[in-house]
C-alpha positions as a Markdown table, in Angstrom:
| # | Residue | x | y | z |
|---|---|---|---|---|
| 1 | Unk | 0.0 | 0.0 | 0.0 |
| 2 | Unk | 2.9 | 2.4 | 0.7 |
| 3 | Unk | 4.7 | 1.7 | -2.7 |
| 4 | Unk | 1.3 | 2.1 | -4.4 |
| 5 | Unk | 0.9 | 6.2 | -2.5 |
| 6 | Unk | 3.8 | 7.0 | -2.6 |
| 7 | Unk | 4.0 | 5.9 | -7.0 |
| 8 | Unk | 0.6 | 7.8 | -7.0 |
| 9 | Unk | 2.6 | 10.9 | -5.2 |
| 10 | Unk | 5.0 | 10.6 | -7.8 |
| 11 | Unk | 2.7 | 10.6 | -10.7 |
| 12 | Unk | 0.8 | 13.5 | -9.8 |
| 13 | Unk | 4.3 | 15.5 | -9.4 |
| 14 | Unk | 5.4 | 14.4 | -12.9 |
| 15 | Unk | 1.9 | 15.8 | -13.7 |
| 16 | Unk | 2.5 | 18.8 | -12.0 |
| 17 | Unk | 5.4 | 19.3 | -13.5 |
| 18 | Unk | 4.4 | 18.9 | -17.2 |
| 19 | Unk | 1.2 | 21.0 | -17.0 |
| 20 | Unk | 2.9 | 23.8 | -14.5 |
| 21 | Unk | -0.2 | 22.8 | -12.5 |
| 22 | Unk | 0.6 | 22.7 | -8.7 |
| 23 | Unk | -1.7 | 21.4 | -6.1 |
| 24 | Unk | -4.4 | 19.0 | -5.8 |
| 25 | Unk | -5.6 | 18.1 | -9.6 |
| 26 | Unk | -9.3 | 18.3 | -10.6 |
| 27 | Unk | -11.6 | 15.5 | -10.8 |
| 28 | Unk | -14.8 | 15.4 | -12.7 |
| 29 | Unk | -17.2 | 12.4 | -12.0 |
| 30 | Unk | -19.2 | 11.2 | -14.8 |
| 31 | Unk | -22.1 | 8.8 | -14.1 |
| 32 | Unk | -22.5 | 6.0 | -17.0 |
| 33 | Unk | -25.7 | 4.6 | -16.5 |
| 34 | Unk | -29.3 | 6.2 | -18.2 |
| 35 | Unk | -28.1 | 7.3 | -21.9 |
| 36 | Unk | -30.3 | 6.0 | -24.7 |
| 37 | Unk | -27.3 | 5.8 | -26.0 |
| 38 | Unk | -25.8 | 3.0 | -23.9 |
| 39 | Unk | -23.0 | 2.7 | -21.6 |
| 40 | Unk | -20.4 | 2.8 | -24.4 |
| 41 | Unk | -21.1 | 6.2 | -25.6 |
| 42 | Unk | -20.3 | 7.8 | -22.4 |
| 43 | Unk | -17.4 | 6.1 | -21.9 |
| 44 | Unk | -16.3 | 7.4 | -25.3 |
| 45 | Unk | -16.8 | 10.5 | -24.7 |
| 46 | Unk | -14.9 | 10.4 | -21.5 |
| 47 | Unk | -12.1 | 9.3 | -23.5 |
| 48 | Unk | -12.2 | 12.2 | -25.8 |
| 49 | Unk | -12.3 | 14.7 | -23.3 |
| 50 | Unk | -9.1 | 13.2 | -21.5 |
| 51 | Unk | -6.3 | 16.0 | -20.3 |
| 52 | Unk | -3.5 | 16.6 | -18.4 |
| 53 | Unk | -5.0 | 19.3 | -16.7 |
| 54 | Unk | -7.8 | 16.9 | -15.0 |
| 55 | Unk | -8.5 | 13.2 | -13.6 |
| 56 | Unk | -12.1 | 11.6 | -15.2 |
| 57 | Unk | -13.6 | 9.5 | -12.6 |
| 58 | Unk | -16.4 | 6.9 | -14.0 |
| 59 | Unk | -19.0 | 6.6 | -11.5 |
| 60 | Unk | -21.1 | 2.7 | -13.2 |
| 61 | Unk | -20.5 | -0.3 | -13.5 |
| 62 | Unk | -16.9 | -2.0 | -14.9 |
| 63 | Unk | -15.6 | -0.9 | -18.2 |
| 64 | Unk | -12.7 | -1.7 | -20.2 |
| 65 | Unk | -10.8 | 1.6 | -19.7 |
| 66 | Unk | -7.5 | 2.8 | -18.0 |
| 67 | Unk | -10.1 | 5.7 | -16.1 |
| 68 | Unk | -10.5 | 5.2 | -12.4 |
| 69 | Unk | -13.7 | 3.6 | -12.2 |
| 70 | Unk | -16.0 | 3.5 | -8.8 |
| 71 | Unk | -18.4 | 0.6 | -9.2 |
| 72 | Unk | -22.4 | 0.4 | -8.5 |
| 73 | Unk | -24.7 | -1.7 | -10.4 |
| 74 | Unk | -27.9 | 0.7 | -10.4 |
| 75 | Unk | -29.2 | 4.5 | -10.9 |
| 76 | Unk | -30.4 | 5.0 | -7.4 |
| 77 | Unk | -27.0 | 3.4 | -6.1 |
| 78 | Unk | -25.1 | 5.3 | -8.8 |
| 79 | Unk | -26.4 | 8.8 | -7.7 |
| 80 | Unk | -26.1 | 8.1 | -3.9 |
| 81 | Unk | -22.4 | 7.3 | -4.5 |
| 82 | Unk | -22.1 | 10.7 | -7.0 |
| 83 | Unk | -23.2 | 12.8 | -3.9 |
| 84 | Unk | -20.8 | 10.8 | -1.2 |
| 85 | Unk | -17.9 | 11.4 | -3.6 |
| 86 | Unk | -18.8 | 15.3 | -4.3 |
| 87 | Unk | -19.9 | 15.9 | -0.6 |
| 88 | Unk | -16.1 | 14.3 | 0.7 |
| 89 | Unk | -14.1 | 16.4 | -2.2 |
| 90 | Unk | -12.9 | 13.0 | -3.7 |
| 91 | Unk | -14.3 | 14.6 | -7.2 |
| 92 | Unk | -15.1 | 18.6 | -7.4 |
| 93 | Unk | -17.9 | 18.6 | -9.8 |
| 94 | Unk | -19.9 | 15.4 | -11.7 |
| 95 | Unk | -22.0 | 15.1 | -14.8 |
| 96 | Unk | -24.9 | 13.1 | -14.8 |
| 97 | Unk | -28.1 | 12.6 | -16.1 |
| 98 | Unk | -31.9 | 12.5 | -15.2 |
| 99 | Unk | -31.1 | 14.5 | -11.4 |
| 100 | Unk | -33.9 | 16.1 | -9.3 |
| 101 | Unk | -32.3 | 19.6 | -8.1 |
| 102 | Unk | -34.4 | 21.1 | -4.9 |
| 103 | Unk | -36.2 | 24.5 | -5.2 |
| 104 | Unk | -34.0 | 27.3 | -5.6 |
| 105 | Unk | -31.7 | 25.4 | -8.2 |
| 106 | Unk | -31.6 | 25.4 | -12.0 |
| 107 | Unk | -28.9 | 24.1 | -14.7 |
| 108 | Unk | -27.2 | 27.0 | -17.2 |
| 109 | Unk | -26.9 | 25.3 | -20.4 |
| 110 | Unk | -24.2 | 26.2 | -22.9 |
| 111 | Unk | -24.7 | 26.1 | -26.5 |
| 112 | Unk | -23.7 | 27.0 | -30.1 |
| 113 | Unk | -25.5 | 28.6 | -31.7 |
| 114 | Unk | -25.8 | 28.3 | -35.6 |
| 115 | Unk | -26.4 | 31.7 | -36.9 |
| 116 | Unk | -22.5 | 32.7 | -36.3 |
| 117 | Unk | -21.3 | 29.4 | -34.7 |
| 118 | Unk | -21.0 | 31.5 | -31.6 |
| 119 | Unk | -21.2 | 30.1 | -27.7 |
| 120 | Unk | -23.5 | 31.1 | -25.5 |
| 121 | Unk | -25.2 | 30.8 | -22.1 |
| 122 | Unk | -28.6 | 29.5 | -21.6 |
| 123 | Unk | -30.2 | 30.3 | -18.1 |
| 124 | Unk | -32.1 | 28.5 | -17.0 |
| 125 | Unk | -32.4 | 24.7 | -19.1 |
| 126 | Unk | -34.0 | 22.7 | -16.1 |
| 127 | Unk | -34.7 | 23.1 | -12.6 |
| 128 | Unk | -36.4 | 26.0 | -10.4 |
| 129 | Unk | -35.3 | 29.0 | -9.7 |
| 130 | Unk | -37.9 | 30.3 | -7.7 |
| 131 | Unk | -41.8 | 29.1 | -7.6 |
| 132 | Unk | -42.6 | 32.9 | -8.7 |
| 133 | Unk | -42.0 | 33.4 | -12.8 |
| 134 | Unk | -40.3 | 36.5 | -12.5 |
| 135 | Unk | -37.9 | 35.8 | -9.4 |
| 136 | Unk | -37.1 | 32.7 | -11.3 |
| 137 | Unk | -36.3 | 34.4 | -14.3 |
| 138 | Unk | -34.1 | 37.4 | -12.5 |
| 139 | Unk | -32.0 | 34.9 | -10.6 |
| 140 | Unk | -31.6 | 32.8 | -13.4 |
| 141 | Unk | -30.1 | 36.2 | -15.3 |
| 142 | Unk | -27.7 | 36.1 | -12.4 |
| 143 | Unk | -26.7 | 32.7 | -12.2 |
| 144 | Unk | -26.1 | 33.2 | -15.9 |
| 145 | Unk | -24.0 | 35.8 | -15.2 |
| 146 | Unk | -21.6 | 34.0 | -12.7 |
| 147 | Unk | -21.4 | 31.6 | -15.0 |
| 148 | Unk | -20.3 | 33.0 | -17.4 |
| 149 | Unk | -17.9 | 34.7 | -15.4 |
| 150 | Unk | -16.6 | 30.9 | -14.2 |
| 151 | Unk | -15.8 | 30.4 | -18.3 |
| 152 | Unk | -13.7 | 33.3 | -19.0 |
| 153 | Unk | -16.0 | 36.0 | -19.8 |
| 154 | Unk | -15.4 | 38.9 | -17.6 |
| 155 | Unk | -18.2 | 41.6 | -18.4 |
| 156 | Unk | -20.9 | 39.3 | -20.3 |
| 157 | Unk | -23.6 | 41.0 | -22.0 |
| 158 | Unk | -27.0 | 39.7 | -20.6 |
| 159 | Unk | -30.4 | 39.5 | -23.2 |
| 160 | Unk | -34.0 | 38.4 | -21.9 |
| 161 | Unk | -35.6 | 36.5 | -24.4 |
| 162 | Unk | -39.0 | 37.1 | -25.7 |
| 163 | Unk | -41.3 | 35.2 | -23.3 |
| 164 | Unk | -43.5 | 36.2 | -21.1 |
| 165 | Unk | -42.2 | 38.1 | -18.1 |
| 166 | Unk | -39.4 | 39.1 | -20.0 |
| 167 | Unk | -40.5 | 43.6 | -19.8 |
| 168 | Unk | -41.0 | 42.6 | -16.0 |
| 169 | Unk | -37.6 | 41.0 | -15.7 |
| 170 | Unk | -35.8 | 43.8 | -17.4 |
| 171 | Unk | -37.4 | 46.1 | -15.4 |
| 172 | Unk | -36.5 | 44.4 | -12.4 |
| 173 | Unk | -32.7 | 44.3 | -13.8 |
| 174 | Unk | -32.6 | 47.9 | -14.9 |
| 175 | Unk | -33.6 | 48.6 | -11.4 |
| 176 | Unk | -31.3 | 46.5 | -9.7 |
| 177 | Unk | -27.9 | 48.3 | -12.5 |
| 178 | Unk | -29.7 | 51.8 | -11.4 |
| 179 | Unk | -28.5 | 50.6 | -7.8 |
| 180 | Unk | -25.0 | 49.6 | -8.7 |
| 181 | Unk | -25.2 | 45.8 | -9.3 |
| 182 | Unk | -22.8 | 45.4 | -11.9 |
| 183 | Unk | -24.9 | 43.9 | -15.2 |
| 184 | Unk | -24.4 | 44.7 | -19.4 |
| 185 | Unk | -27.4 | 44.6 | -21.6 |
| 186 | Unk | -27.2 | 43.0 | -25.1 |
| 187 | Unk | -28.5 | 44.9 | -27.8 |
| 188 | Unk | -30.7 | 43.0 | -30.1 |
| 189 | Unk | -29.7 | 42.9 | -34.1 |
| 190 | Unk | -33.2 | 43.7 | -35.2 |
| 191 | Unk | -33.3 | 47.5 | -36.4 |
| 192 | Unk | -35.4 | 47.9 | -32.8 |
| 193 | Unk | -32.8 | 46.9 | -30.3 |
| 194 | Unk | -33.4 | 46.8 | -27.1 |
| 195 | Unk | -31.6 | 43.9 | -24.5 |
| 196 | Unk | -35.1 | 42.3 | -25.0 |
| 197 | Unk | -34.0 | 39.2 | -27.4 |
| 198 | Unk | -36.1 | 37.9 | -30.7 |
| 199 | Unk | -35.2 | 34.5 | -32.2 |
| 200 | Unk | -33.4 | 36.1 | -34.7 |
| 201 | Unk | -30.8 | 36.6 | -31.8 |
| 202 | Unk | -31.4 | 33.5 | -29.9 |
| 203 | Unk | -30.2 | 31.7 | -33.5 |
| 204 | Unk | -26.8 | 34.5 | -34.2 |
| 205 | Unk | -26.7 | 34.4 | -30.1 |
| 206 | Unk | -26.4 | 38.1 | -29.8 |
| 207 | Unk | -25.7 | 38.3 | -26.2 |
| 208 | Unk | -23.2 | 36.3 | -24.1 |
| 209 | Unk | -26.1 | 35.3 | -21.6 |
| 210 | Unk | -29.3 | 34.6 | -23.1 |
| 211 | Unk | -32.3 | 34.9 | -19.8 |
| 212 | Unk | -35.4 | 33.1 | -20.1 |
| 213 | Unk | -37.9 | 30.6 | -18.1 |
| 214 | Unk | -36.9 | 27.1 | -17.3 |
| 215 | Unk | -39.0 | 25.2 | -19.9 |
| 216 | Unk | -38.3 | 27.3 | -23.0 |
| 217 | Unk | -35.2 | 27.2 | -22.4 |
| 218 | Unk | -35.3 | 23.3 | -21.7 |
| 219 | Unk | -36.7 | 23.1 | -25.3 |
| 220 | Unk | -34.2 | 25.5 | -26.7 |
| 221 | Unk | -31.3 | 23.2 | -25.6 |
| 222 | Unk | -32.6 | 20.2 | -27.3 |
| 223 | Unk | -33.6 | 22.1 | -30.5 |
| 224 | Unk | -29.5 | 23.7 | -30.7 |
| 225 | Unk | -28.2 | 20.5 | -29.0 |
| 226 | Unk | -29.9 | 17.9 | -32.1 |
| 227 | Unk | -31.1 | 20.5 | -34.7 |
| 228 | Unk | -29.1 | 18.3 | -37.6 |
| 229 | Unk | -30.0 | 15.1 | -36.4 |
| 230 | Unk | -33.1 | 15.0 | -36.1 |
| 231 | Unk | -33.8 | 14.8 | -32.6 |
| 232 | Unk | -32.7 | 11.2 | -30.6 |
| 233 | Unk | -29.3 | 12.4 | -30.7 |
| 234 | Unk | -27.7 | 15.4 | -29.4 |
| 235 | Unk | -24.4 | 16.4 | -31.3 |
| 236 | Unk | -23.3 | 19.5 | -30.0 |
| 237 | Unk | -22.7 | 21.8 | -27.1 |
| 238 | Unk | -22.0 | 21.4 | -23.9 |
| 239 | Unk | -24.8 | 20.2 | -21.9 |
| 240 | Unk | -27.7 | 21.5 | -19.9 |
| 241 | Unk | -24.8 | 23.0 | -17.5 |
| 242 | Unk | -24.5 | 22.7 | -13.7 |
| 243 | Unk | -27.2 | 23.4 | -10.9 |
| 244 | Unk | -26.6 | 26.5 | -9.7 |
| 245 | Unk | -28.5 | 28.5 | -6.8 |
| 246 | Unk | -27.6 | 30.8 | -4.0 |
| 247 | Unk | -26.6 | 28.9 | -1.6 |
| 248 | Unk | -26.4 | 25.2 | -3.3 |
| 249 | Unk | -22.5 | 24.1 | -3.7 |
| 250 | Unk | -22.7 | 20.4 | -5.1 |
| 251 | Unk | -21.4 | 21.3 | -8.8 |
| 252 | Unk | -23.4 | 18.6 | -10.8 |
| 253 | Unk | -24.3 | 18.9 | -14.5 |
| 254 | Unk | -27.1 | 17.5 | -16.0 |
| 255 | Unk | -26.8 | 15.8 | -19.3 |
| 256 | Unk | -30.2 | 14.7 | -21.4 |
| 257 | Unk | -30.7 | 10.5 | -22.2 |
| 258 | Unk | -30.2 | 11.7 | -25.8 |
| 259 | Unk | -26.6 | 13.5 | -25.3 |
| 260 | Unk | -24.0 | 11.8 | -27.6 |
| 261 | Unk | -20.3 | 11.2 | -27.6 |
| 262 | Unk | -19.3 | 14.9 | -28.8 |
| 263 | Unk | -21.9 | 16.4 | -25.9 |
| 264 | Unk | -20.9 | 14.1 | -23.2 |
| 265 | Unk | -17.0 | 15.2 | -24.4 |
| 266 | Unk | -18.0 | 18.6 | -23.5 |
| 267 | Unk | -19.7 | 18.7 | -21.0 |
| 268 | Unk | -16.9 | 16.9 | -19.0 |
| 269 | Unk | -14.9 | 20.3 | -20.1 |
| 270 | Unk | -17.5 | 22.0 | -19.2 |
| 271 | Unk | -17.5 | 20.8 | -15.7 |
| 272 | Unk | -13.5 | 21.4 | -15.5 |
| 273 | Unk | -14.0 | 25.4 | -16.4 |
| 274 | Unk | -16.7 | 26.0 | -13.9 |
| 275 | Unk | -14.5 | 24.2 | -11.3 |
| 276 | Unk | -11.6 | 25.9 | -12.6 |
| 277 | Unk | -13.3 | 29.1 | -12.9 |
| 278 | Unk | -14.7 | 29.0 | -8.8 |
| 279 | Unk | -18.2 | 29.0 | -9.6 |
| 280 | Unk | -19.5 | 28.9 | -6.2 |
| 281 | Unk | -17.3 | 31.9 | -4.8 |
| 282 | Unk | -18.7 | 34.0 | -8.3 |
| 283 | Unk | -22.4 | 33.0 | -7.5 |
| 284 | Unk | -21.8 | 33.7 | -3.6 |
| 285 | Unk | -20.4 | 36.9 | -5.0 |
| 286 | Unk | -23.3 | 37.9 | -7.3 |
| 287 | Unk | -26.2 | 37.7 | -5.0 |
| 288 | Unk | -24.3 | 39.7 | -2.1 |
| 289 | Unk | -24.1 | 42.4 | -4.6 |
| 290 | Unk | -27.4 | 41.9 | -6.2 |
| 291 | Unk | -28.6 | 42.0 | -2.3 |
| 292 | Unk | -26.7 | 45.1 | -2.1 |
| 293 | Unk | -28.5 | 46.5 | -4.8 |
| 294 | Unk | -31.9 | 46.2 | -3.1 |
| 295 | Unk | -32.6 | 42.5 | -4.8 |
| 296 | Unk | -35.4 | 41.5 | -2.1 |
| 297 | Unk | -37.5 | 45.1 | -2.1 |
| 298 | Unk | -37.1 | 44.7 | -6.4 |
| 299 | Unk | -38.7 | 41.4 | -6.2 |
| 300 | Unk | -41.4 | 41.7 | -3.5 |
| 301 | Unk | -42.6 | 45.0 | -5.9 |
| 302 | Unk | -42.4 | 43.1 | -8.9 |
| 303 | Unk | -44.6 | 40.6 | -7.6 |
| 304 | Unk | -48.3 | 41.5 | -8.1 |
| 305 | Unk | -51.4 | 40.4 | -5.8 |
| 306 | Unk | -54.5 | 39.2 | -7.8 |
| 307 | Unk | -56.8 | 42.4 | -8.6 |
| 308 | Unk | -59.5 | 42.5 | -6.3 |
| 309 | Unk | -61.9 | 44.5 | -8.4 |
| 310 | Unk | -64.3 | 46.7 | -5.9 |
| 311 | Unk | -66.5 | 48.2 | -8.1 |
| 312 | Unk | -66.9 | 48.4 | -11.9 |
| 313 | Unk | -64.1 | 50.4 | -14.0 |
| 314 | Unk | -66.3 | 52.5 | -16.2 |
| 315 | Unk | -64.8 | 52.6 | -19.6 |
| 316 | Unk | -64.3 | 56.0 | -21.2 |
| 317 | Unk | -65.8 | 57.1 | -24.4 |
| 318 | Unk | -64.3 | 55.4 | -27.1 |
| 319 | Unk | -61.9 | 56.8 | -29.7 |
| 320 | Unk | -60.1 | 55.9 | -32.5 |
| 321 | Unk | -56.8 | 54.5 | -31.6 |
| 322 | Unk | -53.9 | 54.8 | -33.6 |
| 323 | Unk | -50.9 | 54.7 | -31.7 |
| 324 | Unk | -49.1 | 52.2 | -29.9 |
| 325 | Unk | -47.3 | 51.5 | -26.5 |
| 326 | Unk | -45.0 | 48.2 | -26.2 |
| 327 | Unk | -42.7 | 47.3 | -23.5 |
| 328 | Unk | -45.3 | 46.4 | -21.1 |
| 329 | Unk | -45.5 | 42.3 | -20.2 |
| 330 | Unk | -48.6 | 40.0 | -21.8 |
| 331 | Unk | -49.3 | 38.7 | -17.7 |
| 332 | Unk | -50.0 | 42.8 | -17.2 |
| 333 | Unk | -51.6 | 44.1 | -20.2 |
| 334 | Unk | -55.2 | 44.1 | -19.6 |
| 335 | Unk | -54.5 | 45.5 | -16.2 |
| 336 | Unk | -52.4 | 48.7 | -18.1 |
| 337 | Unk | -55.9 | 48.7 | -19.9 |
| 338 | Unk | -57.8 | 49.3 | -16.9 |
| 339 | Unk | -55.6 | 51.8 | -15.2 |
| 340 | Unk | -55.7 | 54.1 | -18.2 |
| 341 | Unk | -59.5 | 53.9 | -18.2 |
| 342 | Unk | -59.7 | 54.5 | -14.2 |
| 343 | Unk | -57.5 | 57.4 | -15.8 |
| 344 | Unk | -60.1 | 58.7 | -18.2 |
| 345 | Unk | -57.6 | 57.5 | -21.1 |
| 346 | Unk | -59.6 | 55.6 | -23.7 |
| 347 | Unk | -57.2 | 52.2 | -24.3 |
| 348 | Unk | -57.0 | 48.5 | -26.4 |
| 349 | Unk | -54.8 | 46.2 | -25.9 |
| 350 | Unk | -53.7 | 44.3 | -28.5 |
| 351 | Unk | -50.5 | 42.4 | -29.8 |
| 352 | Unk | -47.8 | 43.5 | -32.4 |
| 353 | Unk | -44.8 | 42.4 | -34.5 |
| 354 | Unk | -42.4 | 42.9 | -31.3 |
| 355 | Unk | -44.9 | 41.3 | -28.6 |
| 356 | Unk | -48.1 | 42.7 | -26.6 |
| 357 | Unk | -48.9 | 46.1 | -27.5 |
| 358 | Unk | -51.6 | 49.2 | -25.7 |
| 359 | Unk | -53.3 | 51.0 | -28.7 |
| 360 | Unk | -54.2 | 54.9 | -27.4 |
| 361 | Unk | -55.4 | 57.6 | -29.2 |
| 362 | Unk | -52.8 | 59.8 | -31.3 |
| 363 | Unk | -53.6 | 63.0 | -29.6 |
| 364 | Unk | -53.2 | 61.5 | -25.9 |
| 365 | Unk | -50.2 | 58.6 | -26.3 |
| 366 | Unk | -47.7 | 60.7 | -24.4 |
| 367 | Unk | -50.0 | 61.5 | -21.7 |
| 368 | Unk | -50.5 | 57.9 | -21.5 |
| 369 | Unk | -47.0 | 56.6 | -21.5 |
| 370 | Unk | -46.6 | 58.9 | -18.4 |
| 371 | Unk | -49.5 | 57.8 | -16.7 |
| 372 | Unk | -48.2 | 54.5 | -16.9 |
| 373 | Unk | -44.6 | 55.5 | -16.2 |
| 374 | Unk | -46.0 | 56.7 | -13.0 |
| 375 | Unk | -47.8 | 53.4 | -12.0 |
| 376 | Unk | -44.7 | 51.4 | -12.1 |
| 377 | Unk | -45.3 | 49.8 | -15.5 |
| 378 | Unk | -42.1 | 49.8 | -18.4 |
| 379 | Unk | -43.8 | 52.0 | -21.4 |
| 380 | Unk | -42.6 | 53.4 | -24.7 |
């Protein structure tokens, strides 16, 4: 037993010594049971992504391979033995598939894109943020952000895609940069701009960070992810990403059943950079200064009560209406409606190239841009 530590002690010092890489040497866990794919095509793909500059630990049952393998002959077994080795440091982050994350947790996916063939950051691709869709969707912008900051990418631009929530989010976002948390908007490539992203830029993946709800982006990563292969095999990027969450430290990535060889390769690298990169200290980081920023009064503001209609809003005379009002969110549209009518302002709603839209009179659009401005709604 001594020969064999004190041979290991020498190996890892030749290591060091070829990679310039002092210090205890990063291991990524990757469990090898539940791929559609079979056994064989993880294994592969832990064999592609083999470097000097990290240990692959295969967490299934016995392979022919020269990784370190840790044995167990079922799922539930499998993913008991994933969280022992993560929670005593014997690996530092593990990819895996088909793993229920509690409230407060989602994955960040990583993809590329094929407009311009350029990465970027999905958040959120499964999980839950928070049980409220616009909480959800402003952590997931931050946990995007730290991300991408764990990768390389010091100042990354943030977009919100499209869904609903999204004018709610940014508003929530613009307040929380107005209070000097630290955040860069994307501008969108259609003529409009604006950080509020179209598919156009969810294809040429305009920002570095693209924000959107759990689900959509769930089916965004399978569209990028198997887009030439017709669907029961995913070819490229890197995975649905690692759980992240406020105050969750277990760095485990989720792969899908359908992930293939080139996906499982890079998500394994995937695992290494956010390790590398100190993802927990940059998402510790980002919500003390997002706290800092008056996160909690943001959120609690942002999050409506049901209208308790008291009496009948009397509609206004009707007009003609001509002009229109965008940047307020689908989930609040009829209720901009009704405020401009309790303010004598005669208004539709109604839904235009660039999302939900209040149509106003010509003659009285400015005043009613300010009356809304006033009663906390984003209008233009």
């Amino acid at each position: 037993m001594a020969k064999k530590i004190i041979g290991q002690t020498l190996l890892e010092i030749a290591d060091a010594i070829e990679s310039g890489e002092f210090g205890k040497k990063i291991r990524i866990g990757l469990t090898t049971l539940g791929s559609e794919h079979g056994i064989d095509n993880l294994v592969k793909g832990a064999h592609l992504a083999k470097s000097s500059l990290f240990d692959i630990v295969l967490i299934g049952p016995k392979v022919d391979t020269d990784l370190e393998v840790v044995e167990v002959s079922c799922e539930k077994e499998m993913h008991k033995k994933m969280e022992e080795l993560l929670d005593s440091g014997y690996i530092d982050a593990c990819v895996t598939m088909h793993y229920n994350f509690p409230i407060g947790v989602s994955t960040v996916g990583r993809v590329i894109t094929p407009g311009k063939g350029k990465e970027m950051i999905l958040a959120t691709t499964t999980g839950t943020s928070a049980t409220n869709r616009i909480e959800s969707m402003v952590r997931n912008a931050i946990c995007g952000i730290a991300t991408a900051k764990s990768i390389g990418i010091r100042n990354p631009k943030v977009g919100i895609l499209n869904v609903d929530g999204a004018r709610q989010v940014e508003k929530c976002l613009k307040d929380l940069k107005e209070n000097g948390y630290n955040i860069e908007f994307a501008d969108s490539i259609r003529a409009d701009g604006g950080c509020v992203m179209r598919g156009n830029d969810l294809l040429a993946g305009t920002p570095d960070v693209m924000v959107t709800d759990t689900l959509s982006g769930n089916i965004f990563m399978k569209v990028f992810s198997s887009f030439t292969t017709g669907g029961d095999y995913e070819s490229s990027g890197y995975g649905y990403g690692p759980g992240i969450g406020e105050d969750y430290n277990r760095k485990i990535l989720i792969l899908s059943r359908a992930s293939g060889t080139p996906v499982v390769k890079n998500a394994i690298e995937y695992a290494y950079d956010i390790v590398n990169g100190n993802i927990s200290e940059l998402t510790k980081n980002e919500f003390e200064n997002a706290k800092k920023a008056k996160f909690n009064d943001i959120i609690s503001k942002s999050i409506k009560k049901e209208i308790k209609v008291e009496q009948e809003v009397k509609m206004p005379k009707k007009e003609i209406v001509t002009e229109q009002i965008s940047g307020i969110d689908i989930m609040d549209l009829e209720e901009a409606v009704i405020d401009l009518w309790k303010n004598d302002i005669y208004a539709e709603s109604g839904m235009g190239c660039t999302g939900p839209i209040v149509l106003v009179n010509e003659i009285k659009k400015e005043l009613a841009v300010n009356t809304l401005l006033k009663l906390g709604y984003t209008a233009k």
